[in-house]
Structure formats: C-alpha cells, structure tokens
C-alpha positions in Angstrom: -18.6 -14.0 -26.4 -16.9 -10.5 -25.9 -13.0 -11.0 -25.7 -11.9 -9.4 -22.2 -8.0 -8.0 -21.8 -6.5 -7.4 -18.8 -3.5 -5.2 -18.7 -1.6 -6.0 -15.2 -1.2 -9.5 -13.3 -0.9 -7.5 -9.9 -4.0 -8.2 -7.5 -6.5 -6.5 -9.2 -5.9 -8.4 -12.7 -5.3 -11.5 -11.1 -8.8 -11.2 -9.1 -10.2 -10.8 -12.1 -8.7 -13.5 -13.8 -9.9 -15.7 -11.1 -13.1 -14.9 -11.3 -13.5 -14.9 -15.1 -11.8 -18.8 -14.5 -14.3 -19.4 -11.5 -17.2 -18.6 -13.7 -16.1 -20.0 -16.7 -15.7 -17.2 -19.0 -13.4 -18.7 -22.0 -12.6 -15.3 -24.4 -10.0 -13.5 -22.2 -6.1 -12.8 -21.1 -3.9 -10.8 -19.1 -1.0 -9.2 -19.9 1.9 -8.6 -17.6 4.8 -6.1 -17.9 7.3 -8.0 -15.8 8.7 -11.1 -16.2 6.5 -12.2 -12.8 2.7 -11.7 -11.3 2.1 -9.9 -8.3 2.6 -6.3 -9.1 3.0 -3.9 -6.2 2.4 -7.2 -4.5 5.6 -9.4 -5.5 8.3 -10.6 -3.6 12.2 -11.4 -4.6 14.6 -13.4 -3.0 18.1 -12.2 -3.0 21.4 -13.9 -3.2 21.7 -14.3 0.6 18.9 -15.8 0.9 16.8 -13.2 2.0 13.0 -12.7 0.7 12.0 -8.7 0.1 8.5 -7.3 -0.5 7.8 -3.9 -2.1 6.8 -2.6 1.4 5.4 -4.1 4.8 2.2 -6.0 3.6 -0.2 -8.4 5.1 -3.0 -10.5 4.9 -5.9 -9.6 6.2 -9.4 -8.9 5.0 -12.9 -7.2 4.4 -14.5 -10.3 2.5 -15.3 -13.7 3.1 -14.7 -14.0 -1.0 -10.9 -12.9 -0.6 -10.5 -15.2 2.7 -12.1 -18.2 0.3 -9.2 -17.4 -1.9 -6.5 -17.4 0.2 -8.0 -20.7 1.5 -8.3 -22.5 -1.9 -4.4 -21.4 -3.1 -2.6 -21.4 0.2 -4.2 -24.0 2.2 -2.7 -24.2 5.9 0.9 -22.7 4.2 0.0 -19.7 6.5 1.6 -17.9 9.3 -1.0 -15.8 11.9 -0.2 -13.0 14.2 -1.3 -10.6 16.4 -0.5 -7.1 15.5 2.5 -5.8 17.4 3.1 -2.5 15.8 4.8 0.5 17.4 5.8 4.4 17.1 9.4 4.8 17.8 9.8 8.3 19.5 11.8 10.2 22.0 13.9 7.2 22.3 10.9 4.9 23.6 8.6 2.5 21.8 4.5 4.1 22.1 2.0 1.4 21.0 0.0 1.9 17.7 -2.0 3.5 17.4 -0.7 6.6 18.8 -3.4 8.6 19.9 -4.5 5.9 22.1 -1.5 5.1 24.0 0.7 8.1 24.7 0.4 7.9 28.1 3.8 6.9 28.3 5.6 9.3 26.8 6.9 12.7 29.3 4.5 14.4 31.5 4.8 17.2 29.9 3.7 15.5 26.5 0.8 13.8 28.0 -0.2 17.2 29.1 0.1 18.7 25.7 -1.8 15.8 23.8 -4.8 15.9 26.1 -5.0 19.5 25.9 -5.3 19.7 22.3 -7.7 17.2 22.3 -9.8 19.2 24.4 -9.2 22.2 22.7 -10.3 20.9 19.5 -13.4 19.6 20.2 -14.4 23.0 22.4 -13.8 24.8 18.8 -15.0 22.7 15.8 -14.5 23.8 12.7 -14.7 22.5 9.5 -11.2 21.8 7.9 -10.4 22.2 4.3 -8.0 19.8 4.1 -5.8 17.5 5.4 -3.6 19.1 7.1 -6.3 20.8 9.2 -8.2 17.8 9.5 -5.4 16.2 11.8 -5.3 19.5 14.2 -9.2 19.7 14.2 -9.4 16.2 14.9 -6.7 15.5 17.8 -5.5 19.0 18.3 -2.4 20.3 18.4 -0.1 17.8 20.5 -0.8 14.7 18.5 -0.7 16.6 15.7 3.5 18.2 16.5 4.5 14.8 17.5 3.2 12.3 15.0 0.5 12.9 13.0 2.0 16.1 11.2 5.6 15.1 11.2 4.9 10.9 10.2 2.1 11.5 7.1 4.6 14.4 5.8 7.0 11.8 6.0 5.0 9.4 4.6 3.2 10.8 1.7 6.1 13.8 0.6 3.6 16.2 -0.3 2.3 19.2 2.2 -0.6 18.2 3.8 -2.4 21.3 2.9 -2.8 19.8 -0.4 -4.6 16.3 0.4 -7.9 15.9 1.3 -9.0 14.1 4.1 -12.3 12.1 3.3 -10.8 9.3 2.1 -9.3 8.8 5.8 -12.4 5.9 6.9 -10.7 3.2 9.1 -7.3 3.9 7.8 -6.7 6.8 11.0 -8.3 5.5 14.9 -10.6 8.9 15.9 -10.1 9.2 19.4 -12.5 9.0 22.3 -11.2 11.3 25.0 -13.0 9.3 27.4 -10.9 6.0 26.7 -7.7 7.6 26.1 -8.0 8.8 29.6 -8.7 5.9 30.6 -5.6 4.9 29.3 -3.6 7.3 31.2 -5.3 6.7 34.6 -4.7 2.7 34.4 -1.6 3.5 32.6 -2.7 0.4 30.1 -2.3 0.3 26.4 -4.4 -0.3 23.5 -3.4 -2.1 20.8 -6.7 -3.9 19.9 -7.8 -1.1 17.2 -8.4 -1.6 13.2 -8.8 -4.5 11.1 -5.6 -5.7 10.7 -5.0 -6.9 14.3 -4.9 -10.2 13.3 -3.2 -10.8 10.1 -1.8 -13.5 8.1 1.2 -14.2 6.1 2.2 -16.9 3.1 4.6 -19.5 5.0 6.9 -19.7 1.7 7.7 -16.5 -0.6 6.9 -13.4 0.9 3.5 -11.8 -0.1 4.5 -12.7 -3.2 4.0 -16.4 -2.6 -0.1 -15.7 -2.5 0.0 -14.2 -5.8 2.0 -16.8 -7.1 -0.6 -19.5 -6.3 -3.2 -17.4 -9.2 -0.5 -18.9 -11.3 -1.2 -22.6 -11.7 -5.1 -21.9 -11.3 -5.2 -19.2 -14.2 -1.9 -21.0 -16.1 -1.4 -19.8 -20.4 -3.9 -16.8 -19.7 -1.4 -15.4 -18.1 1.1 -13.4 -20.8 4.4 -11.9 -18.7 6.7 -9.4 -20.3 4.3 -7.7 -22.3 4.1 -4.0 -21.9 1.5 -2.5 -23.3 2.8 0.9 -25.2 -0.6 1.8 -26.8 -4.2 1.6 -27.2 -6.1 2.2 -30.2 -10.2 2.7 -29.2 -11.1 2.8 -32.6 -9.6 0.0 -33.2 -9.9 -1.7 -30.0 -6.5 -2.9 -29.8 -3.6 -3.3 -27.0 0.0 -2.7 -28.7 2.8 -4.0 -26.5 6.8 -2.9 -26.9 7.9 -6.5 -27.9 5.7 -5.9 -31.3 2.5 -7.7 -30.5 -0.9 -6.7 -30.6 -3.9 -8.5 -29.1 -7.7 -7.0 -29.9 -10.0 -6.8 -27.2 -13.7 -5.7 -27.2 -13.7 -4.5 -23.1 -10.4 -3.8 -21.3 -9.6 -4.1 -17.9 -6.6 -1.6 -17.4 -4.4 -2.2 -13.8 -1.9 0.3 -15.3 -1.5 3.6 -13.5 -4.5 6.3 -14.9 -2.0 8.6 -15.8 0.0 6.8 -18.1 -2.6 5.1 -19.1 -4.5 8.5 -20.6 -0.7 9.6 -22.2 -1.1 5.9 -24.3 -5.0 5.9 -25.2 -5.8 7.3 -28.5 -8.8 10.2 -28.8 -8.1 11.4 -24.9 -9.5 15.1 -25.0 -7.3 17.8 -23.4 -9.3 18.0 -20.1 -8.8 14.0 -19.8 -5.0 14.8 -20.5 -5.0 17.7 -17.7 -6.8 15.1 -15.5 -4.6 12.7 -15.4 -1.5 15.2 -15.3 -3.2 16.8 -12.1 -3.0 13.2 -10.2 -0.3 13.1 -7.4 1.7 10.3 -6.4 4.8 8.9 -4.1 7.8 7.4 -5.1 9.0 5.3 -2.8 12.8 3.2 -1.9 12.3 0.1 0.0 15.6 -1.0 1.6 15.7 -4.5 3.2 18.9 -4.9 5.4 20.2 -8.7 6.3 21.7 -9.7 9.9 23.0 -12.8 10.5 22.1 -12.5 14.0 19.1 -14.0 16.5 15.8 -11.4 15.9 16.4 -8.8 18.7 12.1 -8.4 18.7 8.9 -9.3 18.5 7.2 -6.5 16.4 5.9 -6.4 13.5 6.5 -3.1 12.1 7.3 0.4 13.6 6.4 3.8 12.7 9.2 6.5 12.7 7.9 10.3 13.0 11.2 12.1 13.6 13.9 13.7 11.6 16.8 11.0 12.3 15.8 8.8 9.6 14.7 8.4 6.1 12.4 5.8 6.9 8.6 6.1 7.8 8.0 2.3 8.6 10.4 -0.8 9.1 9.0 -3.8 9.5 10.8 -7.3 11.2 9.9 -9.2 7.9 11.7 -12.4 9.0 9.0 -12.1 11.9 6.1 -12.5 9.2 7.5 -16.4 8.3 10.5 -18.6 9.1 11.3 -19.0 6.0 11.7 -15.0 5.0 16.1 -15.0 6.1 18.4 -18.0 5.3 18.5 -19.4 9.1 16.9 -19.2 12.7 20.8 -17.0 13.3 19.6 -14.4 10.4 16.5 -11.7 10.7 15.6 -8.8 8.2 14.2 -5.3 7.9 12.0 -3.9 5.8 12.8 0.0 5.7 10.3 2.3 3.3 11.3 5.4 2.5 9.1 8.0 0.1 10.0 10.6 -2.3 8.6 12.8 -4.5 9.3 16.8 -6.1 8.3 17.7 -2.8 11.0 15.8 -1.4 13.6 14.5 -2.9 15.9 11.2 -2.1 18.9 10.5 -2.8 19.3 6.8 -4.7 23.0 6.6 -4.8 23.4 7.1 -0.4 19.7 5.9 0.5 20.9 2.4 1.7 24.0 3.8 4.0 21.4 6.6 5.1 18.9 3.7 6.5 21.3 2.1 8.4 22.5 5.5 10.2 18.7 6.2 10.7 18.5 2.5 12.5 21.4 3.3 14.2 20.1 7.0 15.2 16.9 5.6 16.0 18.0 2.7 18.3 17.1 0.2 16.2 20.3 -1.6 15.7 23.7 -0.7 17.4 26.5 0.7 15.7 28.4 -2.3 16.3 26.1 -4.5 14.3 27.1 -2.8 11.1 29.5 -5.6 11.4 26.8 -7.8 10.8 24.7 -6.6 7.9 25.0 -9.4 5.3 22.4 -8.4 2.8 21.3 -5.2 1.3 18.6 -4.9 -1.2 17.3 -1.7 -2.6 14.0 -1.8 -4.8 13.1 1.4 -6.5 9.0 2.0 -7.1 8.3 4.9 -8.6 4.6 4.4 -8.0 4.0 3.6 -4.6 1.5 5.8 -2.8 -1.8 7.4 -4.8 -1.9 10.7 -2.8 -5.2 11.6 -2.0 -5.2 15.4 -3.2 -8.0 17.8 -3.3 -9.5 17.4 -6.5 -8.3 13.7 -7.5 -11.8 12.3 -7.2 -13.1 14.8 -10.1 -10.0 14.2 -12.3 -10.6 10.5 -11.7 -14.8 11.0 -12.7 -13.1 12.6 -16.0 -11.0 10.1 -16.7 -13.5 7.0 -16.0 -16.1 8.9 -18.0 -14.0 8.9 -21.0 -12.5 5.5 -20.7 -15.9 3.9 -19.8 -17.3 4.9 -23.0 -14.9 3.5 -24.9 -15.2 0.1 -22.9 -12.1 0.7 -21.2 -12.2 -0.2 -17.0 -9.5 1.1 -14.9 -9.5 -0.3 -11.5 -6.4 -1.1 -8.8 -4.0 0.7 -6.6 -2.6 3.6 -9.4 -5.1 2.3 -11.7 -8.4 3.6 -9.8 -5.8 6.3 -8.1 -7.8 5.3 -4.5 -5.7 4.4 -1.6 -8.3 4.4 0.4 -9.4 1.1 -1.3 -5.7 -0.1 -2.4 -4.9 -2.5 0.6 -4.4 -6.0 -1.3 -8.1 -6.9 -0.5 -9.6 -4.1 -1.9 -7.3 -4.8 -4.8 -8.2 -8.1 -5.6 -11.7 -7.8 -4.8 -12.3 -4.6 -7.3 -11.2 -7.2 -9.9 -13.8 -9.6 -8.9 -16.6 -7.3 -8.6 -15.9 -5.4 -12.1 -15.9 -9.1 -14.1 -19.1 -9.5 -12.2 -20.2 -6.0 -13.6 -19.2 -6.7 -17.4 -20.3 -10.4 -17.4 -23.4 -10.2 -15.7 -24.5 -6.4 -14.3 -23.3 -7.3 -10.7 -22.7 -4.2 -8.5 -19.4 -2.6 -7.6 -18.9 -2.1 -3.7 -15.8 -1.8 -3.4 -14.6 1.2 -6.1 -17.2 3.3 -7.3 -16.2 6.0 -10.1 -19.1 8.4 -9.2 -20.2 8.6 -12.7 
C-alpha cells in the first residue's frame, strides 16, 4: 500500500484525511504547520472572551457529501440564518446584491445605473479583462459606485490585470427586466446565490467544524511540522523541527508558490510560474463591545474611501456563544493589502475603528466601549485571479504531477473561484478518490 502525505490540516487536507479514514486507507498522515487544524479556516478565542475567524466565513454548500460531514461531526451544534447582507453607501444600507436593489439610493443614481445598463448591452464588446468585464457587464453606474471602487478594495491589484472567467456564481448578472421591476415596486431582492441560507458551528467559530476532523482522524494528524523541503528523488518531506517522513504520493495544501521555491529539480519556467502568481495580504481586525448588538446583519460591504475595510461582519450574530455575554457583540473587519497597496500594521486597528466611525457603523461615543481588539495578520488571503494564472498553474501541476506530487486548496490550487470552504474540503475528497481508486475530479481540474 502506497504511503500518502498530506502537507496542511486546513480543509482541503483534512477532507482528505477524512476520506482516506472513511475508506479505510491505513499508509498515510498529515502534517500541520501550526500548532492547530483548520488553516485559513481556524478560529481563536481572545482573552475577553471573544472568538475571531480569519475573515467572515460560513457554512453553506454545493454537495450533499460536505452537508453529510457537517452532519456526522457537528450534529444539531448548529446555528442557521437567512442571509442579511448589505452595501453601506452614501450613508444608507442597499441590499446585496447591489445591482439588484439600488433602487433606493438618489434619483440621480438610479438614473445613472439604469443607463449604463442599457448602454452596455446596446454596445457589446468583448472585454479583455476584468476591469472591462464589470463596465461591459453593468455599465458605467454600477461600475463608479461599487463594482469598480469595492473589488479594487477588495483584491489590491488594478483590475486591468485580473481576468474575469473565473467570475461563475461568485457576481449576480443582472436582468434589466427584474431590476426594473425592482424600482417600479420599490422592493428588494435579497434571495440571490447560494449562500442565502447558511449555517454556523454553535461553539468555536468556523473553527469549531474543523476541529471536529480532529477526534475522527486523531494521531494522523502531526501539528507543528513545517515542511522546509522536498526531495522528488528521494520522495521525502523535511520539516524545520528536523524530521523527515517518506512518502510515495503527496498531497501538498501549501501555497504553489512556495511550494515550487522548496521542491527539488523545479525547472526555470516552473520557478517563473510560480513567481508570476498574484496574491492578497490581508488584516482582519475583530473589535469587542460590551454593549447589546445594534443589528441584525450578517455582514456589510464597504465600497468608499472612508474606511480600510471591504467587509465587516456581526460575528456575534453567527452564534451566541462568539462574545462573552448577551451585553457584548463583535465585528469582523477585513482589510487587504498588497504592493499595489500598501497597509499600514502598526495604525490598522485605530484606522478601523475611525472607518466604523466614518462609515456610521458605531458612534464616536462608543469608543468608550470597545473592550477587545484582535489583529490577525494573513499574508495569504485572496488568490487573485490574474491573466495568465491558469497557464502558470497547468506548468506547475504538469511538473508536480509527474513527480507524484498533488497540489490542491485555496493557495495550493491558486483558484478562488473553487476556494469557498466546500470547494476546499471537497477537492480533498475527490483527489484521494483519484489516487486510490481513478475517481474523477469535479471540483478542481488542472487542464493538463
């Protein structure tokens, strides 16, 4: 029996953990990094008693194999919601998404939106990236007031240098016909996308789901190893604490581009690849209250120039049990960087709370009350999308592939279009399924 390695215990190396357990697969282990599972996907409780994700995530779901998980380790310890998610601009609330619902906003605005959108579809042209995707798509209004200004905000690159076909359910297209609709009943739209109806662990944050792989996969699981370098000739994983562990097929969560710098043999075109692949920072600042939640919402999108932030979310909303008491509530604020644009670490926190007090969010008054602030620091949070990533990713899976070497997950297939925490765990499943027994991939496909 082939010994498989996994490098990663985020969701894609715990999937396929699970799966290699559910089937019975006894040669394997994955190693983890950090001192805890979950990746991109863990969660921290802070000295207040506050719980913090790496970012506003939720459960919901493209496959009845992922539901059956959450079902099996979580049971009924589960909090569902409708989506109430918002676009804070002009000094109103506009419901998500967007283009379907602003109605409400100035006349003027209104005027401008629907006009680009007719505009755009009486010239059609095809756009070379993403930037002009977004104008030939909705036009020119949507595009000056939220699409333009909230993804520049949101992925710190220009837009001119990111494709657009990995777009698929993550952006509503509109239908004129229904938006005016809209505007004539003056009635929102909120139904859109899959994640209208999401779930969230009752105890632990997102984290709490990924902890529940623990107990089920239990001594397979190796934390605070880092691997430091791969030898293909060898077929061996060196980690920084001095240990070594062979493999004969490796299932690599680590982000492509470091992994290619660590992998002996790479040729130069893999090495210019990988160094061609974009990415976002990103500083997620949770801020404490110890006051009554003010809202309902979810999460809200922020578009204009008064903040730092590009999403907060209510997290104490998600579960009772995210802030110390029913007095307490707490928001998530994300915040992205990059050379493109650059954030400062040292004033980020006191610049989020003037953006929530710019932005209407909290008063200035409440300062008062801010009990907790947390500052995580990812410097690997967003895969951008970028012209050309899809053939530097083909270059890189062609080499690694031949040297038994799978790299799958958020930064390790470099796809966000497949990165929500579904997609994750599932690309673990369906890749054991491929090594063990020549199942199919859905889910990622390299194109090679």
């Amino acid at each position: 029996m082939k010994r498989i390695v996994i490098l990663g215990a985020g969701p894609t190396g715990l999937g396929a953990g699970y799966r290699l357990n559910e089937i019975g697969y006894d040669n394997w282990d994955v190693y983890e990094m950090n001192p805890y599972v979950g990746g991109l996907s863990a969660s921290f409780k802070d000295d207040k008693g506050f719980w913090w994700d790496i970012g506003g995530h939720i459960l919901f779901s493209h496959y009845k194999y992922y539901d059956d998980c959450i079902e099996k380790l979580l049971g009924d310890a589960l909090v569902s919601h409708e989506r109430e998610s918002w676009v804070r601009l002009m000094g109103t609330f506009v419901r998500y998404p967007f283009q379907n619902n602003f109605h409400f906003l100035p006349r003027e605005v209104v005027l401008e939106c629907i006009m680009g959108l007719i505009e755009a579809r009486q010239s059609p042209g095809k756009p070379t990236n993403f930037e002009e995707w977004i104008k030939a798509v909705f036009g020119d209004g949507i595009a000056r007031y939220f699409l333009g200004p909230y993804n520049k905000k949101v992925w710190s690159h220009p837009l001119t240098m990111m494709d657009y076909n990995w777009i698929g359910e993550r952006v509503s297209v509109v239908d004129i016909g229904h938006v005016m609709k809209n505007i004539v009943y003056g009635q929102d739209d909120s139904s859109w996308g899959p994640n209208n109806m999401f779930q969230f662990p009752l105890h632990g944050g997102t984290g709490g789901f990924f902890e529940a792989f623990v107990p089920v996969l239990g001594e397979r699981i190796k934390l605070s190893h880092k691997a430091v370098k791969i030898s293909t000739r060898d077929r061996k994983v060196v980690f920084e604490n001095g240990e070594e562990t062979d493999y004969d097929t490796l299932i690599t969560t680590l982000p492509a581009d470091l992994l290619v710098g660590m992998t002996d043999g790479a040729p130069d075109g893999v090495k210019e690849a990988a160094k061609n692949l974009k990415r976002a920072g990103g500083f997620i600042i949770g801020i404490g209250l110890a006051q009554p939640c003010p809202s309902d919402k979810n999460w809200m999108y922020f578009p204009e120039g008064n903040s730092p932030f590009y999403r907060v979310t209510y997290l104490s909303n998600y579960s009772p049990n995210m802030a110390p008491g029913e007095n307490h509530y707490s928001l998530l604020c994300e915040t992205s960087y990059s050379p493109f644009k650059e954030v400062n670490k040292e004033t980020i926190i006191e610049e989020t709370i003037a953006g929530l007090v710019n932005s209407g969010i909290i008063r200035e008054e409440d300062r008062k009350d801010i009990v907790s602030t947390y500052l995580i620091d990812s410097p690997y949070l967003l895969p951008i999308p970028s012209l050309g990533r899809d053939d530097c990713m083909r270059t890189i899976h062609s080499f690694l592939e031949e040297k038994e070497i799978f790299s799958r997950g958020r930064f390790g297939g470099w796809k966000y279009e497949v990165g929500n925490m579904d997609h994750s765990v599932m690309q673990g499943v369906e890749l054991v399924d491929r090594i063990t027994s020549g199942g199919k991939e859905t889910t990622y496909r390299t194109g090679i």
